[in-house]
C-alpha positions as CSV (number, residue, x, y, z in Angstrom):
1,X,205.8,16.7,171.8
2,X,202.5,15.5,170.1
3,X,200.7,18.5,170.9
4,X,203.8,21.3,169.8
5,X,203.4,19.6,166.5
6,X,199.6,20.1,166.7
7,X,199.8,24.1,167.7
8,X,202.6,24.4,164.0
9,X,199.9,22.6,161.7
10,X,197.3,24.5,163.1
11,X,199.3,27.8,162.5
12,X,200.1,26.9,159.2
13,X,196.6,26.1,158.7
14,X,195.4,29.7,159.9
15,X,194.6,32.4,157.1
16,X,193.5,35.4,159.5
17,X,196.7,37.2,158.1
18,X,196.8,37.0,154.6
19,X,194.2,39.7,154.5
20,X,196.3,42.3,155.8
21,X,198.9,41.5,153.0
22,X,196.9,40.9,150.1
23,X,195.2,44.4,151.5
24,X,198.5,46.2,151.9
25,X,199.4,44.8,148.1
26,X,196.2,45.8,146.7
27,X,195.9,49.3,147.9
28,X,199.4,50.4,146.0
29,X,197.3,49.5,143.1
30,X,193.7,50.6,143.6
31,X,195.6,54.2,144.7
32,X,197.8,54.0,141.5
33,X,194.6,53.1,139.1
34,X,192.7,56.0,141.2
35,X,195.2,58.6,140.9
36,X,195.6,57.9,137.6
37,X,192.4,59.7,136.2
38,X,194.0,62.5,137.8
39,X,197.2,62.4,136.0
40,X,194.9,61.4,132.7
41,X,193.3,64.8,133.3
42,X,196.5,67.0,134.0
43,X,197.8,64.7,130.6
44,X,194.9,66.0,128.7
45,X,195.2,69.6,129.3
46,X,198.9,69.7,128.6
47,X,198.2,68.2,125.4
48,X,195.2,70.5,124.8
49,X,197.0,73.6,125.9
50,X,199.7,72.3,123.4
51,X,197.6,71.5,120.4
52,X,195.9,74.8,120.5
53,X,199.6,76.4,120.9
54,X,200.4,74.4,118.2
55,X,197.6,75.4,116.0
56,X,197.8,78.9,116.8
57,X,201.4,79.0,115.5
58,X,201.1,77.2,112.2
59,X,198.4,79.9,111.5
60,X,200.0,82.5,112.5
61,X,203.4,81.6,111.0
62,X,202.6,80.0,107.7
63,X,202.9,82.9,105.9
64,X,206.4,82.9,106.9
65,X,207.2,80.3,105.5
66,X,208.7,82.1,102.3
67,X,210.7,84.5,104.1
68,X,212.2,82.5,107.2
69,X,214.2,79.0,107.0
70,X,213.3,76.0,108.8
71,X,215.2,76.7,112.1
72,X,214.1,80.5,112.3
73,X,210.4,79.1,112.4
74,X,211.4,76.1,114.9
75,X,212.6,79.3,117.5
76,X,209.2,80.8,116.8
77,X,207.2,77.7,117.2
78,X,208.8,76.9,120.7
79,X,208.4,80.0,121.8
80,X,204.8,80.4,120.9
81,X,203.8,76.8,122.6
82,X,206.1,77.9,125.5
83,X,204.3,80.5,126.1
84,X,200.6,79.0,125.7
85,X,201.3,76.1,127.8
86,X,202.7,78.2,130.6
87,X,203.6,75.1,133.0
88,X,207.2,74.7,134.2
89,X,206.9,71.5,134.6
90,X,205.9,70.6,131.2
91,X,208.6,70.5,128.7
92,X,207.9,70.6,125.1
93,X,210.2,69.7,122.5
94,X,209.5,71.1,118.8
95,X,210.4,68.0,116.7
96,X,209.8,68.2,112.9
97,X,208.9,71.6,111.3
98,X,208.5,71.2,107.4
99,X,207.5,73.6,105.0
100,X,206.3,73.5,101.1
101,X,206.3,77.1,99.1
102,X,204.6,75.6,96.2
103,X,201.8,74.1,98.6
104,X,202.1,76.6,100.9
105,X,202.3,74.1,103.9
106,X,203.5,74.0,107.3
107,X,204.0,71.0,109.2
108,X,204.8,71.1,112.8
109,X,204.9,68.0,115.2
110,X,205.9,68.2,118.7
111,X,206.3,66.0,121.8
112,X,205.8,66.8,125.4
113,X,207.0,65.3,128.5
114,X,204.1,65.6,131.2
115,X,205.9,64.0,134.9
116,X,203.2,61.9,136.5
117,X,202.4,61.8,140.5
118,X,200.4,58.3,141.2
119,X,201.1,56.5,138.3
120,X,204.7,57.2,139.1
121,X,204.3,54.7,141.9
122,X,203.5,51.9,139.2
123,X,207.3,52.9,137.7
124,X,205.6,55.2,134.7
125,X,207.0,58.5,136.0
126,X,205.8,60.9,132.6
127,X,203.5,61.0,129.8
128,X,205.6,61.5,126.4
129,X,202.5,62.2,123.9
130,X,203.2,64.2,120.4
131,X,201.0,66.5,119.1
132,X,201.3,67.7,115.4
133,X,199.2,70.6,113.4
134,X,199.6,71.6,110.0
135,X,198.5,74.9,108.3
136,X,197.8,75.1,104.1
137,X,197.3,78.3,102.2
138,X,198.0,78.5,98.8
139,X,199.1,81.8,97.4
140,X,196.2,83.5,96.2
141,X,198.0,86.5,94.5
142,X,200.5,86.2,92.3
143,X,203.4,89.3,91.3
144,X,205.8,89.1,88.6
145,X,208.2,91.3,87.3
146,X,209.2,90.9,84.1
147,X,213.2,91.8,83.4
148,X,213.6,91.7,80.0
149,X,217.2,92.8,78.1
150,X,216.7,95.5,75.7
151,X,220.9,95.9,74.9
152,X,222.0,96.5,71.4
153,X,222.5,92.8,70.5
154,X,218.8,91.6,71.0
155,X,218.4,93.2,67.8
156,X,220.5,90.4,66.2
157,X,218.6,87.7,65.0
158,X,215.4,88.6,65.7
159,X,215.9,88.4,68.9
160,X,213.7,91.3,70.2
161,X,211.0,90.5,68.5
162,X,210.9,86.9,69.4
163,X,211.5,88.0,73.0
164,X,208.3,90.5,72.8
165,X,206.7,87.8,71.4
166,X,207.6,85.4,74.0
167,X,206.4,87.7,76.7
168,X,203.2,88.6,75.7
169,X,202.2,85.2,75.1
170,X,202.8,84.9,78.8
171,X,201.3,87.9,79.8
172,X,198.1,85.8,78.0
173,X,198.7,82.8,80.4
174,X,199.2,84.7,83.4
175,X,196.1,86.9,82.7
176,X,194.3,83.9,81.5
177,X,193.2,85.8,78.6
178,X,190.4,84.6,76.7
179,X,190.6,81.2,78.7
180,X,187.0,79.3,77.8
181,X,187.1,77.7,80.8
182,X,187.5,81.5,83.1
183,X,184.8,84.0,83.4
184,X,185.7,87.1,81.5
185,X,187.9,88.0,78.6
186,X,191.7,88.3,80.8
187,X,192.0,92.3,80.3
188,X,191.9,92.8,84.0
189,X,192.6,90.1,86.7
190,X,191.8,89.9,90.1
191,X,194.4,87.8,91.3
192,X,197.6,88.2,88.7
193,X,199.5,91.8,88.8
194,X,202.4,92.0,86.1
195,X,205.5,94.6,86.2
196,X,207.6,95.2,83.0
197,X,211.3,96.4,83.6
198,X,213.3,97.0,80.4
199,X,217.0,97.7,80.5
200,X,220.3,97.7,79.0
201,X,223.0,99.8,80.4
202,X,220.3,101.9,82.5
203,X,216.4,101.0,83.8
204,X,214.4,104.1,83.3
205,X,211.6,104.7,86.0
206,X,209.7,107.7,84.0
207,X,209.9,111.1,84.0
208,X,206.7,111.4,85.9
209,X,208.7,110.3,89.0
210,X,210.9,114.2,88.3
211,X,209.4,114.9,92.2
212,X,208.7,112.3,94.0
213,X,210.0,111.8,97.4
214,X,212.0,109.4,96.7
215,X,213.9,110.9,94.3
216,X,217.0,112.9,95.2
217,X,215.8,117.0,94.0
218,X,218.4,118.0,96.4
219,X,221.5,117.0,95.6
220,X,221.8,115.3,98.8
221,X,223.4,111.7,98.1
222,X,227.4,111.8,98.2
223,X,227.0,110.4,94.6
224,X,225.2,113.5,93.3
225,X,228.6,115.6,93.6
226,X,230.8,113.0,91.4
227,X,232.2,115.2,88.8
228,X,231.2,118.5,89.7
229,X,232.9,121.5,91.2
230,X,232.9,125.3,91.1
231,X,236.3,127.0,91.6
232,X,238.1,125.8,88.9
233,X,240.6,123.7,90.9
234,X,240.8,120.2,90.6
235,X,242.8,119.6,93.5
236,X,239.8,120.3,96.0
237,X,236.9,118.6,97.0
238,X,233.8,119.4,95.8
239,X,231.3,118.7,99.1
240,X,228.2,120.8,98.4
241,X,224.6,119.8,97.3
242,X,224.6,118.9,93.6
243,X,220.7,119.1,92.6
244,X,220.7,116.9,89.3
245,X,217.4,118.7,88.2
246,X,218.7,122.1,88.2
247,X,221.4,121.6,86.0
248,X,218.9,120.1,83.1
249,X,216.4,122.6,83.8
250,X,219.5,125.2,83.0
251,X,220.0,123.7,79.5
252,X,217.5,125.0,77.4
253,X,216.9,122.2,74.6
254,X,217.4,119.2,76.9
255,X,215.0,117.6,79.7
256,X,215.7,114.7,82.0
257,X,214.9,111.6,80.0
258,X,214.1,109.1,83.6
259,X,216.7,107.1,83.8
260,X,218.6,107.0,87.6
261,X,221.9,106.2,88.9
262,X,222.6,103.1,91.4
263,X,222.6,103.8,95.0
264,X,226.3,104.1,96.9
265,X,226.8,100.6,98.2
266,X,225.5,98.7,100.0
267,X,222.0,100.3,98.9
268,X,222.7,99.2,95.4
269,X,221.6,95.3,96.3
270,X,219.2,95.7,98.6
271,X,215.7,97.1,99.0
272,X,216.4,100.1,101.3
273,X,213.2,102.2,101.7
274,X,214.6,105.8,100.9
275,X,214.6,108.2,103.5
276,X,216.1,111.7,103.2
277,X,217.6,111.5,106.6
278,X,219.8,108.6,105.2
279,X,220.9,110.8,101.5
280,X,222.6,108.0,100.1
281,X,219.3,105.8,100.2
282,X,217.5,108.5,97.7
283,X,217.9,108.2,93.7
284,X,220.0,110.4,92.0
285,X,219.1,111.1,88.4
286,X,221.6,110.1,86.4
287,X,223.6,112.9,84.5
288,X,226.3,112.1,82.1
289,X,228.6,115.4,82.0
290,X,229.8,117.1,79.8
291,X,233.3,116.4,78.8
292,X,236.7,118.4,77.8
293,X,236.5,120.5,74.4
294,X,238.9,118.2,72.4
295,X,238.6,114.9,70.0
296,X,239.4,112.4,72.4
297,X,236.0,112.7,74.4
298,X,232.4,111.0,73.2
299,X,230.1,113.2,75.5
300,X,231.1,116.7,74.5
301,X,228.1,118.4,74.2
302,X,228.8,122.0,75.9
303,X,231.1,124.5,75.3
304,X,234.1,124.4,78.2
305,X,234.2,128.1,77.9
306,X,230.5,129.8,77.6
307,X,230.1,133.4,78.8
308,X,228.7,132.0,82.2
309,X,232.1,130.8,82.7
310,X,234.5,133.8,82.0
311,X,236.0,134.9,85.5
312,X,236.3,138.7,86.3
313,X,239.7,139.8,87.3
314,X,240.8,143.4,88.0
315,X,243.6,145.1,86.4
316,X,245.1,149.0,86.9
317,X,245.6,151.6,84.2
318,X,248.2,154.2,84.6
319,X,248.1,156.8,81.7
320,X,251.3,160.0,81.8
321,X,251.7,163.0,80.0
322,X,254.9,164.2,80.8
323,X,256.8,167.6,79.8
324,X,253.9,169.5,81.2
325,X,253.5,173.0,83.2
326,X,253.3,172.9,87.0
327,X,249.8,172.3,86.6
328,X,249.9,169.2,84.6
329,X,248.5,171.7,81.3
330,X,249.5,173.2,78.5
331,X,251.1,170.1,77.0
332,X,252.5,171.3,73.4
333,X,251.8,168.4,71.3
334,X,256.0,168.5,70.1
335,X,257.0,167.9,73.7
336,X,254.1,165.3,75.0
337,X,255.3,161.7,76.1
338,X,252.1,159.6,76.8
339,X,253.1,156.6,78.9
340,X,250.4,153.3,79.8
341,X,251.5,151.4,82.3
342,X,249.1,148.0,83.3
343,X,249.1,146.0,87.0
344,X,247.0,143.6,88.5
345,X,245.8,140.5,88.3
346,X,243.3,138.0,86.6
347,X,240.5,135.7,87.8
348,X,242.8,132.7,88.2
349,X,245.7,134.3,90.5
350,X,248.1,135.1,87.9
351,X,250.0,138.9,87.2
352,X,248.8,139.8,84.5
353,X,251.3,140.6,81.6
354,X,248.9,141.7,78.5
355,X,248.3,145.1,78.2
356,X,245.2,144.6,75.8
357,X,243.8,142.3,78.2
358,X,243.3,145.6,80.7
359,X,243.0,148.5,78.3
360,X,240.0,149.7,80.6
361,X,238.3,150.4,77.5
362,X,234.5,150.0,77.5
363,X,234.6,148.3,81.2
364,X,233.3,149.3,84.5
365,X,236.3,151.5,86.1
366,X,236.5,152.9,89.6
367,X,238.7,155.2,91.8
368,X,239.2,157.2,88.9
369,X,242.3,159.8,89.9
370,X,243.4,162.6,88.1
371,X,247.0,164.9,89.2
372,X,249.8,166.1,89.0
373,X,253.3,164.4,90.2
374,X,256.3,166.3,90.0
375,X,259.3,164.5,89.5
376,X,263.1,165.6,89.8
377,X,264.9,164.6,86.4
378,X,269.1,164.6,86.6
379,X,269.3,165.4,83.5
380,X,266.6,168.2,82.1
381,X,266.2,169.5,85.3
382,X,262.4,169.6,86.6
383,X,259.9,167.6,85.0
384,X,256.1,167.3,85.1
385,X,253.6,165.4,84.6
386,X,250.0,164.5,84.7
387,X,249.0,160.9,85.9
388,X,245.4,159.4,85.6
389,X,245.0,156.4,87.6
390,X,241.7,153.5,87.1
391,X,240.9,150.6,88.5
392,X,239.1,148.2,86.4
393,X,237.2,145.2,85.9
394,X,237.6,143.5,83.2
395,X,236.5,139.7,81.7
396,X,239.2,137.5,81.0
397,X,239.0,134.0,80.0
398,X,240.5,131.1,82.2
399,X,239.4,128.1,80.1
400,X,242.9,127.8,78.3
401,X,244.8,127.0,81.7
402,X,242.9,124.8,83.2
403,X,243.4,120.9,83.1
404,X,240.9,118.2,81.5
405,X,239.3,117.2,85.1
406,X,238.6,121.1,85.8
407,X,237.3,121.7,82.1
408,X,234.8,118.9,82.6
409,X,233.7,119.4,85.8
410,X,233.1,123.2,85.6
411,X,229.1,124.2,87.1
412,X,228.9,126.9,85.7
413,X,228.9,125.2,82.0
414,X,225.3,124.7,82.6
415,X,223.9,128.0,83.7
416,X,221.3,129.3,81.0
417,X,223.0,127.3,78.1
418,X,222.1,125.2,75.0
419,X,223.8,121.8,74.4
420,X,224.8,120.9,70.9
421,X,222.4,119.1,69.3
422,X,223.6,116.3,69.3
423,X,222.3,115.9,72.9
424,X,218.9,115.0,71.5
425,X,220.5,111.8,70.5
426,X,220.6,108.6,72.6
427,X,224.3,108.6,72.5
428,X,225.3,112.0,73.4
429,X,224.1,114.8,76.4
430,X,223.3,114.5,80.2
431,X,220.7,111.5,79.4
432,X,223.3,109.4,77.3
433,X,222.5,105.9,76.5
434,X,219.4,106.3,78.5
435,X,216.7,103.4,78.0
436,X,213.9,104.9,76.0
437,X,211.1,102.4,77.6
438,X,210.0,103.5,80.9
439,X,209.7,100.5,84.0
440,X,205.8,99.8,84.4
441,X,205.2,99.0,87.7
442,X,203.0,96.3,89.1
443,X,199.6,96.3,87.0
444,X,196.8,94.1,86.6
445,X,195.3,95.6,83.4
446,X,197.1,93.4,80.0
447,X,197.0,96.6,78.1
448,X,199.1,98.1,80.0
449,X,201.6,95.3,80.3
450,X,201.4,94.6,76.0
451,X,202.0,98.1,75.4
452,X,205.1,98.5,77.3
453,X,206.5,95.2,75.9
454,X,205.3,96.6,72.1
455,X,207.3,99.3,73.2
456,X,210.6,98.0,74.1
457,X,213.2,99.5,71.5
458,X,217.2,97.4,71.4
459,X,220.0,100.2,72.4
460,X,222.8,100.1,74.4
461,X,225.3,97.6,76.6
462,X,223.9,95.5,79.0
463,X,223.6,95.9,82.6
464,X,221.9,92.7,84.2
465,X,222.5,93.9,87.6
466,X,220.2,97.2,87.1
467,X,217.5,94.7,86.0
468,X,217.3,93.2,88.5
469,X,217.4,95.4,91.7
470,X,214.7,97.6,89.9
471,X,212.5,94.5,89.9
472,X,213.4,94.2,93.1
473,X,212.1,97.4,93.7
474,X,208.9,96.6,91.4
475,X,208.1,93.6,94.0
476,X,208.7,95.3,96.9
477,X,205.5,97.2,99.0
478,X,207.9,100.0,99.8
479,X,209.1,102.7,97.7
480,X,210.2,103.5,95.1
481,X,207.4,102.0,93.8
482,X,204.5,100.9,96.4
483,X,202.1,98.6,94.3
484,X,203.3,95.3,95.6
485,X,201.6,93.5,98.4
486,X,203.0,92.8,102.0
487,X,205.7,89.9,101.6
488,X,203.7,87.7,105.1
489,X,200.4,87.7,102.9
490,X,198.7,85.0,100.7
491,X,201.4,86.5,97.2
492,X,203.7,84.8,95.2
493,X,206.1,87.1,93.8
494,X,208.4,86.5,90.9
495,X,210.8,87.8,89.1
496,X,211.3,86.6,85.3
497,X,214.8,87.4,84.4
498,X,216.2,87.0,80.7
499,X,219.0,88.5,79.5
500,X,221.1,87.9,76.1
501,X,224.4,88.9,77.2
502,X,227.1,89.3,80.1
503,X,227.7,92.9,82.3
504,X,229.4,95.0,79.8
505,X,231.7,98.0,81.5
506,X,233.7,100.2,78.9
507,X,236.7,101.0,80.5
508,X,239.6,102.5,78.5
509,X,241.7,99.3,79.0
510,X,244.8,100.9,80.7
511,X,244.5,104.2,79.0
512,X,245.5,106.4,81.7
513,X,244.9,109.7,79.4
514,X,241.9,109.6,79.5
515,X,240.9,111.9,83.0
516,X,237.8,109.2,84.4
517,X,238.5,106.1,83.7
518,X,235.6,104.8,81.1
519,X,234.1,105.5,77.6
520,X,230.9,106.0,78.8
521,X,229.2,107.2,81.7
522,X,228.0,104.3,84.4
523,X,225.0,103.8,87.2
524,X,228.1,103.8,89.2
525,X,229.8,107.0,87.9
526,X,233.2,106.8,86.4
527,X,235.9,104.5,87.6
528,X,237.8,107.3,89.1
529,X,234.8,108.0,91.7
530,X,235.3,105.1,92.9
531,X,232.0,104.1,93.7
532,X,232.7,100.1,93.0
533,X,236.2,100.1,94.9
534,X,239.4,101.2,93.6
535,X,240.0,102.9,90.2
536,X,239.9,99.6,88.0
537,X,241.2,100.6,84.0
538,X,240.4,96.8,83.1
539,X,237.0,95.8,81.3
540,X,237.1,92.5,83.2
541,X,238.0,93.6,86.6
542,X,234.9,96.3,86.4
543,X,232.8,93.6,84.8
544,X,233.4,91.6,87.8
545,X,232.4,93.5,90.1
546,X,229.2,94.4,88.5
547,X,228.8,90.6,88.2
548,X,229.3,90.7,92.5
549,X,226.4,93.6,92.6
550,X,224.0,90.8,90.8
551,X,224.6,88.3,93.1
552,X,224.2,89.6,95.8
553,X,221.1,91.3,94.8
554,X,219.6,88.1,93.8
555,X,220.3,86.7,97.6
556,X,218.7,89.5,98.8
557,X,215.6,88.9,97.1
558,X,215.3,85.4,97.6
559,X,216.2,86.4,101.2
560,X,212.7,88.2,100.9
561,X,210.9,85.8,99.5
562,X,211.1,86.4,95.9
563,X,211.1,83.5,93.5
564,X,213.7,83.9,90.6
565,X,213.5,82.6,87.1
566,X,217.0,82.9,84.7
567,X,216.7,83.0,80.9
568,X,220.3,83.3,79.5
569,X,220.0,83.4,75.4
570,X,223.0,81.7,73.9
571,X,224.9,82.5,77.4
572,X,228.7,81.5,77.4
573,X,229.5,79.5,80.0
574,X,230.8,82.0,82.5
575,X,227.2,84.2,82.5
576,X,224.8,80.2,82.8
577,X,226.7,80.0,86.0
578,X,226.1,83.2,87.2
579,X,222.2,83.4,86.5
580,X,222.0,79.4,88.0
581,X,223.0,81.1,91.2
582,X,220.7,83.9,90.7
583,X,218.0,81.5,90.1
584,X,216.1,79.4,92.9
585,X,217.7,76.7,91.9
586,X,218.9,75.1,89.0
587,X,215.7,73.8,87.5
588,X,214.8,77.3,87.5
589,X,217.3,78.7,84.9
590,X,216.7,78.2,81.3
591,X,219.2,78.5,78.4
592,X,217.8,78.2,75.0
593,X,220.3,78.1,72.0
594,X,218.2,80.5,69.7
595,X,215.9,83.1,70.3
596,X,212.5,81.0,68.3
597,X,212.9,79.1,71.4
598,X,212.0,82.0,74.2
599,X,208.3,81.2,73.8
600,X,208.3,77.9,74.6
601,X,210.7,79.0,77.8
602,X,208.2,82.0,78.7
603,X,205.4,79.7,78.4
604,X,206.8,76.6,80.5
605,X,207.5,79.7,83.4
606,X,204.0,81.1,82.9
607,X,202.1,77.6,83.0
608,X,204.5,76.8,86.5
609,X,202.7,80.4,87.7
610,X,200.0,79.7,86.8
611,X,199.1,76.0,88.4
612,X,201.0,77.7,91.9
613,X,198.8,80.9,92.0
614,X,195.5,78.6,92.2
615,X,193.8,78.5,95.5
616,X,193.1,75.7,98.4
């Protein structure tokens, strides 16, 4: 028994063993700590794969960052990274993306999950690092258009000239003109281009624009045939090219003045380029036309009935002598009957029943006959006489019967004709109520910009919407007008609107005698073409719906990437909501109570430009 006990304590005394378990513990760890430099290395080149991913997409994409939101940028960013890192078995997850317009900043941070093979054995089975890259560039150009109202009521008050007073100081600021502290005296600028868009109830884009591309010269766009037709029947539709041009190159003391008509929807809001395989996308100079010869219309300025328009119809003479020989002679002058009889019809379809109208006399005559007809009379026996027979043409006026709508839409009104003269008037003729100050596009020179805001004259109603989309177009780097840069580019375009008043629309409030609808002619035609819906007779409801056309121009634009400043001169409550919406946001629309205030307003905007347009 002694020696079992001996044989357990020298057992338990024995460490031979321990070796092989302290070895068996130790190598889990010294192959976990060596693997681990390789799953260090394959850590490292997922995160450099990723940071240079990463990199390359917040240079790439920063200059989105005023035309795409937050998320459109995220799908971007993960697909860029996706692609560089090009492992399926690293995921990446795209965690913050922030962007600043003023600083022009993107921020990007993003985490990976790299799986582990060794150090998985340790319990760590991935690598969850987050790599983040940010990408500045401040706008180095900067682009504003200038909308400024030039309506009849900015000449209240002073108002236009504190508003051209306003915007030249600006122009100053912008141009940095005759800054101490700049090289140069500000007449030209490197970095600052300025556009000038006056309007009212039209914008006019200049005369010098007659043949441009752009421009519908053909008569193309469904809006070019509102209002015109050439048979004299209102009840059909009038479906052939309607060349604008032509019919002011037919008037003899009147030329097309610039102005345009808005696109058919939904080109009206948006910045379309025009193509002529789309007609509607082209420009249609605008045409006011003539209306109906009576009192009740403003634009009468032809005659409904000039010799152009007098229709040819054809008639037939008969002419008898009776009581003659068997050869239709020898007529004694005591027993000679002479008998007219008149047939045929006129221009417009109907018998005609005046005998004056058709005398033959002095017009072109054909199939001229001349015999005899014998006749058998019950009463005296045999009877002769001598029939002449002519066919005739002759001109007889149709103006009388026809209707208001086929008075005023008559082409041939305008064929070699003079309007009255009250066409050279603002009010009155084809260019009626026509802005006299031409659009400057985008311009780096001040002159330029000071005389067109020198220029500006007060006329008219007010049209906010047609401001704004043609500054729209003075931003955009497409036609109509192609000076502005590429929207993904180092530029920070503005638009500067400031209006006095609210969308006018002169209906004829319910007064259904009147054949189209309005007082005056429209960029949208007359109600009754239907151009903005259904044939509104209300002020309001058409006002609306201009107010609609605004809006949704403004989203477009700021959809683009177009900052937007409001200025709403003693604006009634109804018109401060409208341009807030317009606006960027609300710390962007201004409302001063009287119009000595507008420079202090244009010069807070300019000084904002200014400080934003300066380079990192």
């Amino acid at each position: 028994m002694r020696k079992f006990f001996k044989l357990v304590g020298r057992f338990a005394r024995n460490e031979d063993g321990a070796f092989l378990v302290l070895f068996g513990v130790m190598a889990i760890v010294l192959v976990a700590l060596s693997g681990a430099v390789v799953d260090y290395v394959m850590l490292e080149q997922a995160r450099n794969r990723a940071q240079v991913a990463l990199d390359a997409a917040a240079l790439s994409l920063q200059p989105s960052i005023y035309t795409k939101t937050d998320a459109e940028l995220k799908t971007l960013i993960r697909a860029l990274v996706d692609q560089q890192v090009d492992d399926k078995r690293i995921g990446a997850v795209i965690e913050t993306v922030q962007t600043n317009d003023n600083e022009g900043t993107l921020f990007i941070q993003a985490r990976l999950t790299v799986p582990t093979t060794f150090v998985a054995l340790l319990g760590f089975k991935s690598f969850t690092p987050a790599v983040v890259s940010k990408a500045t560039r401040k706008k180095l150009f900067l682009e504003v258009a200038m909308v400024l109202d030039n309506s009849g009521s900015m000449d209240e008050k002073n108002r236009m000239g504190n508003l051209k007073e306003a915007a030249i100081n600006a122009t100053d600021i912008l141009y940095e003109y005759k800054d101490p502290n700049k090289g140069g005296d500000g007449s030209v600028s490197d970095s600052t281009f300025i556009s000038v868009v006056p309007f009212n109830f039209w914008v006019n884009i200049g005369k010098g624009n007659k043949n441009a591309a752009w421009m519908d010269t053909q008569g193309l766009s469904s809006a070019s045939q509102d209002n015109f037709d050439d048979d004299d029947d209102s009840g059909t539709v009038f479906d052939k090219p309607a060349p604008r041009f032509s019919y002011y190159d037919e008037i003899k003391n009147v030329e097309w003045a610039g102005c345009v008509e808005a696109r058919p929807q939904p080109y009206d809001v948006n910045d379309t380029v025009p193509s002529i395989a789309v007609p509607d996308t082209l420009f249609v100079p605008t045409f006011s036309p003539d209306e109906p010869d009576n009192d009740s219309y403003t634009n009468d300025y032809i005659n409904d009935d000039p010799a152009s328009c007098q229709s040819y119809g054809t008639c037939t003479w008969k002419h008898s002598d009776r009581y003659c020989n068997s050869n239709g002679y020898n007529c004694s002058n005591d027993d000679r009957t002479d008998i007219d009889e008149y047939s045929g019809v006129t221009g417009d379809g109907q018998t005609n029943n005046d005998n004056t109208a058709c005398s033959c006399a002095g017009e072109t005559t054909t199939n001229v006959s001349d015999k005899v007809v014998k006749y058998v009379s019950y009463y005296s026996g045999t009877e002769y006489r001598r029939e002449r027979v002519r066919t005739c043409f002759t001109r007889i006026s149709l103006w009388a019967k026809l209707n208001d709508r086929e008075r005023q839409e008559r082409l041939c009104k305008y064929d070699n004709t003079n309007a009255d003269i009250r066409a050279s008037s603002s009010r009155f003729g084809p260019n009626a109520a026509c802005i006299s100050t031409p659009l400057l596009p985008l311009t780096n020179t001040r002159k330029s910009v000071i005389d067109t805001i020198k220029a500006m004259k007060s006329d008219g109603a007010t049209n906010i919407h047609q401001g704004a989309i043609w500054g729209f177009h003075a931003l955009s780097p497409t036609e109509p007008f192609k000076e502005g840069r590429n929207y993904e580019t180092a530029t920070y375009k503005v638009m500067i609107l400031m209006t006095d008043g609210e969308n006018t629309y002169y209906s004829n409030n319910g007064d259904t005698s009147k054949l189209n609808g309005a007082y005056y002619y429209a960029p949208y035609g007359w109600p009754v073409n239907r151009r903005m819906g259904d044939e509104y007779k209300n002020d309001g409801q058409m006002e609306a719906l201009v107010d609609e056309r605004l809006l949704l121009t403004c989203e477009n634009m700021k959809d683009a990437g177009i900052d937007i400043f409001t200025i709403g001169l003693e604006s009634p409550t109804g018109v401060k909501s409208m341009l807030t919406t317009c606006a960027k946001d609300a710390s962007q629309a201004y409302f001063p109570n009287n119009a000595s205030e507008l420079t202090s307003v244009f010069e807070a905007i300019a000084l904002q430009l200014s400080d934003l347009r300066l380079a990192q």
